[in-house]
C-alpha positions in Angstrom: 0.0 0.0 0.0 1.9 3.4 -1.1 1.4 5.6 2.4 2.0 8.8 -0.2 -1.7 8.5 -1.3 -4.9 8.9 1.0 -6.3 5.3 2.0 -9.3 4.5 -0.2 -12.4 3.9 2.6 -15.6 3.1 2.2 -18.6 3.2 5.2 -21.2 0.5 5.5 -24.0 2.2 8.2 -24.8 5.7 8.4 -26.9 5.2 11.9 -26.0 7.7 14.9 -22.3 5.6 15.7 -21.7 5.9 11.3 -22.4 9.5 11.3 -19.6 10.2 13.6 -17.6 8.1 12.3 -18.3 10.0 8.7 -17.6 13.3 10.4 -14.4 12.2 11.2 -13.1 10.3 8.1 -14.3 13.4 6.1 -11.6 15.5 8.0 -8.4 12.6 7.7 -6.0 13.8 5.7 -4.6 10.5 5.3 -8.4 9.0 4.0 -10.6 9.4 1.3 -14.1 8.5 1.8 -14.8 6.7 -1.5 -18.6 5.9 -0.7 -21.4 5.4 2.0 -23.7 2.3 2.4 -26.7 2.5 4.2 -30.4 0.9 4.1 -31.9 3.9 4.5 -31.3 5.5 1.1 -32.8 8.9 1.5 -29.9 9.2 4.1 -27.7 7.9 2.3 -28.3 10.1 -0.7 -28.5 12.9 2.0 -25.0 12.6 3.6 -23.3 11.7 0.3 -24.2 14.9 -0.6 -23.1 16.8 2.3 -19.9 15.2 2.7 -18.7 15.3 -1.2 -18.9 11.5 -1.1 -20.5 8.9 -3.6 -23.9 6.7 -2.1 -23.5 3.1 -2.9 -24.3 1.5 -5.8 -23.7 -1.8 -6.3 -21.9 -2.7 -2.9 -19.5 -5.6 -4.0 -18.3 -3.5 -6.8 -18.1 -1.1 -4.5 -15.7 -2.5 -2.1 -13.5 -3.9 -5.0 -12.8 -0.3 -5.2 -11.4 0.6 -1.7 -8.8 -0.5 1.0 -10.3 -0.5 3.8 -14.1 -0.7 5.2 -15.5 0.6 8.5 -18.8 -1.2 9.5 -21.0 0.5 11.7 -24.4 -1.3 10.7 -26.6 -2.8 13.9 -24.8 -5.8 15.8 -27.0 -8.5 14.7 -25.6 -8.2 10.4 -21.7 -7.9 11.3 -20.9 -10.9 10.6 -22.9 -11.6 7.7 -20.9 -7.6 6.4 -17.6 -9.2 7.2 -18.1 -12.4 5.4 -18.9 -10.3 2.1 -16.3 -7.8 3.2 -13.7 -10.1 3.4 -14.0 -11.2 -0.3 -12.9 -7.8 -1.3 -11.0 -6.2 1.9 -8.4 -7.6 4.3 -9.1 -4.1 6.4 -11.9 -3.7 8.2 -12.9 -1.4 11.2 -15.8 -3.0 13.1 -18.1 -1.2 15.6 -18.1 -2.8 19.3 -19.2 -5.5 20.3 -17.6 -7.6 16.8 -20.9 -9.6 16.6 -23.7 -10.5 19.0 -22.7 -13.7 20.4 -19.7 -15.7 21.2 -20.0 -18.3 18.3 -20.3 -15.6 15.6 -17.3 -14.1 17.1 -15.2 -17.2 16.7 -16.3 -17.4 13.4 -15.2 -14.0 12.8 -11.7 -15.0 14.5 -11.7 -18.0 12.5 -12.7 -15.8 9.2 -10.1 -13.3 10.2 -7.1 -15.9 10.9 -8.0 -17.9 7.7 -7.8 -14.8 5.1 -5.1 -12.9 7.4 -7.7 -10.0 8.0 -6.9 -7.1 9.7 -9.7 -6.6 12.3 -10.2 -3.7 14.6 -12.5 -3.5 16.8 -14.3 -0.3 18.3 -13.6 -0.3 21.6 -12.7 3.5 22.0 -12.1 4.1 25.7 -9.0 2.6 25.0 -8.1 5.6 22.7 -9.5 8.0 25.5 -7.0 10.8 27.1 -7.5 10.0 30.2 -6.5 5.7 29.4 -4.0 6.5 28.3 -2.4 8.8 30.9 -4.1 5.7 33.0 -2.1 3.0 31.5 0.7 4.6 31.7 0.2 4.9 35.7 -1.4 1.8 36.4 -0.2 -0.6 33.8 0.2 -4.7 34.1 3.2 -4.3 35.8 1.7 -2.0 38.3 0.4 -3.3 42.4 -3.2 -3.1 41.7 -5.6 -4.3 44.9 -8.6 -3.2 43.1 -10.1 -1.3 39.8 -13.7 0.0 40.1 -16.1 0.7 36.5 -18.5 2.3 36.3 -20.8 3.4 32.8 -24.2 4.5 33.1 -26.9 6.1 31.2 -30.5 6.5 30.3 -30.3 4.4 26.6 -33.8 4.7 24.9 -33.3 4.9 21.5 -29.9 3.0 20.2 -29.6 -0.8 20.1 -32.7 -2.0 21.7 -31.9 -5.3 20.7 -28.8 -5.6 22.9 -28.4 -5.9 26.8 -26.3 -3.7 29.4 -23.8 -6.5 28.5 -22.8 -5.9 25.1 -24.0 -2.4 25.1 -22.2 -0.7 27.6 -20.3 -3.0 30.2 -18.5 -4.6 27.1 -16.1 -1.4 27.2 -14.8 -2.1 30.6 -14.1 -5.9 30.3 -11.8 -4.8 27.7 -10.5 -2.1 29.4 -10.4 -4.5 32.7 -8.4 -7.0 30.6 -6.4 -4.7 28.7 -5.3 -2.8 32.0 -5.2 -6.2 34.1 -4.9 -8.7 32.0 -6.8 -12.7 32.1 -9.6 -13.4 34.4 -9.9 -16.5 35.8 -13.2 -15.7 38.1 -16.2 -14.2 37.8 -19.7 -13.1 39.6 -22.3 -11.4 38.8 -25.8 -9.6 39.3 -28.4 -7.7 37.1 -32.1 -6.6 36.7 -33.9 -7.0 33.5 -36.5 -4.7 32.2 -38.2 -5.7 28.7 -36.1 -9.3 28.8 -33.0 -7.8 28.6 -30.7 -6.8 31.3 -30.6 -3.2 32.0 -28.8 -3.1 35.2 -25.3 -5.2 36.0 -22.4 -5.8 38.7 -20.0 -8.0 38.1 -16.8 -9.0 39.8 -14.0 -10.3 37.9 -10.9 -12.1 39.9 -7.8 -11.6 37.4 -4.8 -14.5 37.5 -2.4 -12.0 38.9 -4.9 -11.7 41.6 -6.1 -7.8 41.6 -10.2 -7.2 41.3 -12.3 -5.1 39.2 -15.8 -4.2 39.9 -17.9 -3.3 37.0 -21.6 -1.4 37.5 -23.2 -1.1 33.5 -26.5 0.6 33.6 -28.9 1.7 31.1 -31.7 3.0 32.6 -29.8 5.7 34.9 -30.3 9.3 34.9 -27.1 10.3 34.8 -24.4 9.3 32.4 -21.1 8.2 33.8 -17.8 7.0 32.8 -15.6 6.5 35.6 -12.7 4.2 37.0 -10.6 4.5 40.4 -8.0 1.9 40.9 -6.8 1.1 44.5 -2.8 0.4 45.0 -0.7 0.1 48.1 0.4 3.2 48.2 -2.2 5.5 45.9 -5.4 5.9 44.5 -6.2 6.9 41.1 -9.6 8.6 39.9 -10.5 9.3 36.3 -13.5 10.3 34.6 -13.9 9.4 31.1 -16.4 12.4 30.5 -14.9 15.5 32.2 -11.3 14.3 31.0 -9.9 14.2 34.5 -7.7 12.0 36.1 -6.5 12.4 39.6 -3.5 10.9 42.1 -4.0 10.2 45.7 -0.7 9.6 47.1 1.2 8.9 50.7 3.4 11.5 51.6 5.7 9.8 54.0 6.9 6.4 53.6 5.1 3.9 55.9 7.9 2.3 57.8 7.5 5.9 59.8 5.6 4.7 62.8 5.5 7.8 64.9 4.5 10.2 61.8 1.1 10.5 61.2 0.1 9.6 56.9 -1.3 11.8 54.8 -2.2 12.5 50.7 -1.3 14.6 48.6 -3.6 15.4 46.0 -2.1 15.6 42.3 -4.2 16.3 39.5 -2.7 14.6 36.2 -2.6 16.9 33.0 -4.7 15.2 30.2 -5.3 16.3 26.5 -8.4 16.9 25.0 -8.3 15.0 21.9 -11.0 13.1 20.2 -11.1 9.4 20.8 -12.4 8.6 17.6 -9.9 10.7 15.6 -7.1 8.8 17.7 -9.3 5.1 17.0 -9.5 6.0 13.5 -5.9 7.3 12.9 -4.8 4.0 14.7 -6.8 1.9 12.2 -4.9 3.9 9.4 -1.7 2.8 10.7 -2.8 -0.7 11.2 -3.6 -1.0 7.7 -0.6 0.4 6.4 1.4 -2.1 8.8 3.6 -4.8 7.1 1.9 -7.6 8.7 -1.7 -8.3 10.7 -0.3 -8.4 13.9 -2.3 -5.5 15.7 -0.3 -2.8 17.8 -0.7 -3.4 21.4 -3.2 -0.4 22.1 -5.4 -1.7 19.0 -8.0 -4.1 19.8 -8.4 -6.7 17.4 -10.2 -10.5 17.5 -8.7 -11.7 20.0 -9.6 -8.6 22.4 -12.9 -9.1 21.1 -13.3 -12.5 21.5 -11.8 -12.2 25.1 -14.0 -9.7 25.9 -17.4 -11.4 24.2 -16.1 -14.9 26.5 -16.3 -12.8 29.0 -19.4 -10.8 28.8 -21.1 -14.6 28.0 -19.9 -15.8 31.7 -21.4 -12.6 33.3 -24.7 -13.1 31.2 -24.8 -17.1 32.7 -23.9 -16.0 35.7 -27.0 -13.5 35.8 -28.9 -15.7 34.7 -28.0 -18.4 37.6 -27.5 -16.1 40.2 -24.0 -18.6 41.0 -20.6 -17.6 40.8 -18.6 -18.9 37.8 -15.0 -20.0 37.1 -13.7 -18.6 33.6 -12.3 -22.1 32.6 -9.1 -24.1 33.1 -7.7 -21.4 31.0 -7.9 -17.9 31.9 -9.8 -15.8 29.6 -7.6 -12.7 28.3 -5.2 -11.8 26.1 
């Protein structure tokens, strides 16, 4: 692929996630937008228009045409897109979660490994500000007693045909694996409303033997999107939304018996990017990569699949009310 020229994109799904994502590409001076697919035609003619792009005509010709696709149609027809897709494209950027269960994901891994795709997936927190300063502070190789995640909102009108899980919590077992690594133990609680869950906790024991607490919520007032990690010696608090991140640390060393602890309060300078400018900039530079071994801040199939085994053992263990070991083999990555 010549980097000198603009990589040749096209966009299946112009829903509320494809819009942003078209507001974006639109913008990337190292993409061209080639053409947008959606079912609703009268949108799609709309935003062709108002981007300077081309509306789909016939979509496997189409996709012949570009290098790589980003899929933002509902969950339910991913992996029937990545199946034609593939035929065409070995670069795709998929919209979290990659499909809706855990044996279309493996088929997508299987697809993915078999053609030698390059597969990211859209978990974005992981290209938030605030992660990143995060990771750098709390990494794997990092004394971590316990991370606490939280991500609520009131969700009326977007994927109604998709729990808590897979909706919302789904960001934070990636971000819980990602920033901890395998889990080998897991518990958890929810309330349903309409047969799906709306509400969850769930506690996930990691092999190196730290704890993360997750809360998912859809049908809470308030939105939130914050973690605090508990270490030895310091406590961290971010929130995803207001861009902050804060350090709680000891100010004396405790082997000081007769000296009386305190903490200092140190608030952590973050930039105020866009997460889906960095996502989609990362994709760029994953398809222009010699080979289709993802960058270790990208999450491809595997992070997906780790993270959809994993939301599948907090839905069984909702649905049991029981406490549930991951396997004989940790699930992670």
């Amino acid at each position: 692929m010549n980097e000198s020229q603009p990589l040749k994109v096209g966009l299946i799904g112009v829903g509320k996630m494809g819009r942003n994502h078209l507001r974006v590409l639109s913008y990337m001076k190292p993409v061209q937008v080639v053409f947008i697919h959606d079912n609703n035609k009268d949108t799609e003619l709309q935003l062709a228009a108002e981007y300077g792009t081309r509306a789909a005509g016939n979509l496997e010709e189409d996709l012949a045409g570009v290098d790589a696709v980003v899929l933002a149609t509902p969950t339910s027809t991913h992996l029937e897109y990545i199946e034609l897709i593939s035929r065409y494209v070995s670069n795709i950027f998929v919209e979290k979660p990659l499909t809706d269960s855990l044996e279309s994901t493996r088929a997508a891994a299987r697809l993915a490994r078999e053609k030698n795709l390059r597969i990211q997936v859209g978990f974005i927190e992981r290209f938030n500000p605030v992660v990143t300063e995060l990771v750098k502070i709390v990494g794997r190789s990092t004394e971590v007693v316990n991370m606490d995640l939280t991500r609520t909102d009131k969700v009326l009108d977007r994927n109604l045909d998709v729990d808590v899980v897979l909706d919302l919590m789904v960001h934070d077992l990636d971000l819980a694996l990602y920033l901890r690594g395998p889990v080998e133990h897991v518990q958890a609680f929810g309330q349903a409303r309409d047969g799906l869950t709306a509400l969850a906790h769930a506690v996930l024991v990691h092999t190196n033997g730290s704890i993360s607490r997750i809360m998912a919520s859809k049908i809470t007032e308030k939105r939130i999107r914050q973690i605090s990690v508990t270490c030895p010696d310091l406590f961290v608090e971010a929130d995803l939304l207001q861009k902050e991140l804060v350090l709680h640390r000891k100010t004396v060393e405790q082997r000081y018996a007769d000296v009386s602890l305190a903490s200092v309060r140190e608030a952590v300078f973050v930039r105020h990017e866009e997460a889906l400018l960095a996502q989609l900039l990362a994709f760029v530079g994953y398809c222009r990569g010699s080979d289709c071994v993802a960058p270790a801040h990208v999450p491809d199939v595997g992070a997906a699949l780790a993270s959809m085994e994993l939301a599948e053992l907090i839905r069984e263990s909702i649905s049991h009310n029981a406490s549930i070991p991951s396997s004989l083999n940790p699930i992670g990555f």
